[in-house]
Rosetta silent file (secondary structure, phi, psi, omega in degrees, C-alpha in Angstrom):
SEQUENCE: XXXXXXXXXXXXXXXXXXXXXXXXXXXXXXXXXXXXXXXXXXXXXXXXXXXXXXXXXXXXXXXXXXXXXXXXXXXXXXXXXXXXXXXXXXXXXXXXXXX
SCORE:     score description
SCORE:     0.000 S_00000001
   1 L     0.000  103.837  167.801  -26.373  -21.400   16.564 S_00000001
   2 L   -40.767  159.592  134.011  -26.882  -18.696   13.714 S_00000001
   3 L   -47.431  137.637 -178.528  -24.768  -15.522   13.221 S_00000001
   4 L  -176.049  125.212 -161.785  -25.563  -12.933   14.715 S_00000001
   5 L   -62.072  151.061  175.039  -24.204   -9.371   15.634 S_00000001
   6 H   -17.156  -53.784  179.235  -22.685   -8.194   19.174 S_00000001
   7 H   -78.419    3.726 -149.296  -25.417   -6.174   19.903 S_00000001
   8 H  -105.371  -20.137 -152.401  -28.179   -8.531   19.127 S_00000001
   9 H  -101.893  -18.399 -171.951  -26.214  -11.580   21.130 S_00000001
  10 L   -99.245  -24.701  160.092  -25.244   -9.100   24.413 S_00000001
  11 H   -49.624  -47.658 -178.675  -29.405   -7.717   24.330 S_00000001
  12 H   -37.751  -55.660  162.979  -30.140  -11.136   24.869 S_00000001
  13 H   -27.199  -63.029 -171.813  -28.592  -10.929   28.224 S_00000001
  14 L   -69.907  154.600 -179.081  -30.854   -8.811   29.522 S_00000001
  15 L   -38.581  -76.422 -145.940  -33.904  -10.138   31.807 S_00000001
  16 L  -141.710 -172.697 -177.222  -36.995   -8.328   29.845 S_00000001
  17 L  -107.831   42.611 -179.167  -37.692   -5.963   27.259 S_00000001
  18 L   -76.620  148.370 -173.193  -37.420   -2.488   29.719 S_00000001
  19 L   -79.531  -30.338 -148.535  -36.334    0.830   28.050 S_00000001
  20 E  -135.469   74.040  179.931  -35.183    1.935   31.376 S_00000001
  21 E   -75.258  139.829  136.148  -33.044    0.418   34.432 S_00000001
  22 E   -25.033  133.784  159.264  -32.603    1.477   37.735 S_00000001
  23 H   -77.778  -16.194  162.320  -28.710    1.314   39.612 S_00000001
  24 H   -51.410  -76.917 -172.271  -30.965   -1.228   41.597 S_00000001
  25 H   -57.594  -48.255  179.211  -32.015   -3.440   38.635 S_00000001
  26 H   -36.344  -51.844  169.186  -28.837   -2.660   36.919 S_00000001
  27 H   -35.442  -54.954 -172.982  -27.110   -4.114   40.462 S_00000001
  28 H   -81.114  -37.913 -167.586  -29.301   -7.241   40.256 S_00000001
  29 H   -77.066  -52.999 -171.039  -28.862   -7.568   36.388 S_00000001
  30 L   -96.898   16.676  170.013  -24.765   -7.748   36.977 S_00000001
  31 L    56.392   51.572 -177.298  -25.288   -9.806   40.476 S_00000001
  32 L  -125.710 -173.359  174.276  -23.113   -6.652   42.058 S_00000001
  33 L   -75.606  131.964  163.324  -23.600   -3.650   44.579 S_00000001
  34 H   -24.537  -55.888 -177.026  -26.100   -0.627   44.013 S_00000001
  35 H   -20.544  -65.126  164.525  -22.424    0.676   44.730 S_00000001
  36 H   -55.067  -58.452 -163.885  -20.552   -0.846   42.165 S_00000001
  37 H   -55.151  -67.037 -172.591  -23.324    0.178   39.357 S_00000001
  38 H   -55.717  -38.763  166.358  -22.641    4.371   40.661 S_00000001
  39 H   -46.886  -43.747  172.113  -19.079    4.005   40.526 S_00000001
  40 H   -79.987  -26.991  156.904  -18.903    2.866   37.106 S_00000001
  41 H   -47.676  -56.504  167.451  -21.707    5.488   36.339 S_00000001
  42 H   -54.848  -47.058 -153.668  -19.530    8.121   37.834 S_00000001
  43 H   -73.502   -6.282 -147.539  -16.550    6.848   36.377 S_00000001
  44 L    60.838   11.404  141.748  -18.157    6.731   33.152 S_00000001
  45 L   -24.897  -83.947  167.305  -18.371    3.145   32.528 S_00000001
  46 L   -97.229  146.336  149.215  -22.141    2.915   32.364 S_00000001
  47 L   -99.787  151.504  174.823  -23.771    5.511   30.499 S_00000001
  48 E   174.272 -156.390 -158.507  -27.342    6.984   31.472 S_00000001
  49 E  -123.330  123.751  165.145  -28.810    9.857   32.757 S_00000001
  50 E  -118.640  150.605  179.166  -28.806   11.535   36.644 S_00000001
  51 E  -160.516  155.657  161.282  -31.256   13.744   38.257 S_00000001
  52 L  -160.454   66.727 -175.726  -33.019   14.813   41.120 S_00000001
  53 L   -34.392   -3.706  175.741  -36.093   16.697   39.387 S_00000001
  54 L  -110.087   -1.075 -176.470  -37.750   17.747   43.059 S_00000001
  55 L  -105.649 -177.262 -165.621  -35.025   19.723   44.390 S_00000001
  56 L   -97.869  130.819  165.800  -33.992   23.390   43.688 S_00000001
  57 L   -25.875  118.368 -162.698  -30.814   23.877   41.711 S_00000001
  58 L    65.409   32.282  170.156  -27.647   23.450   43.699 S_00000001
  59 L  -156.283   45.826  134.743  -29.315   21.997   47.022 S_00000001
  60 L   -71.090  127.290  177.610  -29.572   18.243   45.503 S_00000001
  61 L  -116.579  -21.940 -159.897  -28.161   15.614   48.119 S_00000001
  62 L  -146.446  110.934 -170.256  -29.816   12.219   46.588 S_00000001
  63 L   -90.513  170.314  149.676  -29.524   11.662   42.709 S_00000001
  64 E  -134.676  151.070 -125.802  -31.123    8.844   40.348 S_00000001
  65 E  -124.182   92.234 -171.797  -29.702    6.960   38.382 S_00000001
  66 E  -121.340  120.757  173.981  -31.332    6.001   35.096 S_00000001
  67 E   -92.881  104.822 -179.988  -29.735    3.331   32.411 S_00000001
  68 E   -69.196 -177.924  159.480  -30.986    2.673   29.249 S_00000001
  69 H   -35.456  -75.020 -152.052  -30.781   -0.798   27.092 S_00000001
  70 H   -63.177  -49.968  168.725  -28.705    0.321   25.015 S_00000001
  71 H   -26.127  -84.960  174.842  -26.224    1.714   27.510 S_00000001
  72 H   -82.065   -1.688  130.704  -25.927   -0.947   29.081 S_00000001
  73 H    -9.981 -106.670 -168.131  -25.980   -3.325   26.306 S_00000001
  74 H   -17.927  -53.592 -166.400  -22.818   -1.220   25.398 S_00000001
  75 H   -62.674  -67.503  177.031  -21.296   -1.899   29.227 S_00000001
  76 H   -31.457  -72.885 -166.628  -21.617   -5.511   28.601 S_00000001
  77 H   -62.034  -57.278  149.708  -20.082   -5.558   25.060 S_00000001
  78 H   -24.921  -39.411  176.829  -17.177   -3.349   26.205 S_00000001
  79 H   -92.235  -47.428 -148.582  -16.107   -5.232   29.628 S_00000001
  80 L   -53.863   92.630 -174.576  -16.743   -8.510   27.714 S_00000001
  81 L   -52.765    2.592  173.082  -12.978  -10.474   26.657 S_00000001
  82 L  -152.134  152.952 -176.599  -14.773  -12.032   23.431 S_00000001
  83 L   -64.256  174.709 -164.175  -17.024  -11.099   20.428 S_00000001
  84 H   -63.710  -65.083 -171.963  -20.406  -12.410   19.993 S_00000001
  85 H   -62.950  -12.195  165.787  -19.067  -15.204   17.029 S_00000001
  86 H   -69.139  -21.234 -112.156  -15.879  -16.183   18.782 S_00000001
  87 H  -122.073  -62.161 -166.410  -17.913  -16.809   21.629 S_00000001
  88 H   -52.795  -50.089  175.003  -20.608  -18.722   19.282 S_00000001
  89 H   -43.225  -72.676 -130.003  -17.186  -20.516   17.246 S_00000001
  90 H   -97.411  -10.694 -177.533  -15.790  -21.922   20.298 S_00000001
  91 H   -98.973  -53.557 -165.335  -19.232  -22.931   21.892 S_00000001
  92 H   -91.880  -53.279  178.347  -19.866  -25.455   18.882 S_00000001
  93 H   -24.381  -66.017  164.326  -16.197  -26.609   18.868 S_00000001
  94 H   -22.713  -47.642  174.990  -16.816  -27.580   22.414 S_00000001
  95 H   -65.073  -43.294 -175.943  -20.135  -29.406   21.360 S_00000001
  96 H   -41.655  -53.590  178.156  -18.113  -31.299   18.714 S_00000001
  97 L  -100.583   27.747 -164.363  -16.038  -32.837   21.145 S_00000001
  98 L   -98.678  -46.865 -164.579  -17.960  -33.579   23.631 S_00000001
  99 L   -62.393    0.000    0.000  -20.090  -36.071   21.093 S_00000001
């Protein structure tokens, strides 16, 4: 197992190479609730974007919910207790003594 920085080792993580998540896929991605995903979107947790481009200003009832990579990348590296190379360190210790 190379080196290799946080962001390159918590990208990994994701499924595919989409620009763009859903609070569905997002949901499905962290095996949690559509629920879960707005609440930390509200709370600021996840970053992204909301809208609800067909209605008229001030009469929106039902937003969406859009997450980039990188976003959530970030949510991942941020909730995560350990860096990419402790993670990598402590995974070949483990191999060592297994053999």
């Amino acid at each position: 197992m190379g080196e290799e920085s946080n962001y390159a080792f918590f990208e990994k993580m994701l499924p595919d190479k989409k620009e763009w998540y859903s609070a569905k896929e997002v949901a499905a991605i962290l095996r949690c609730s559509e629920q879960y995903v707005r609440d930390c979107f509200d709370n600021q947790k996840i970053l992204g974007h909301i809208w609800n481009g067909r209605a008229k200003p001030g009469q929106e009832k039902r937003y969406r919910y859009q997450i980039s990579r990188q976003c959530l990348v970030l949510f991942f590296m941020e909730t995560a207790n350990y860096n990419a190379l402790d993670f990598l360190r402590r995974m070949q210790e483990a191999e060592r003594r297994n053999r």
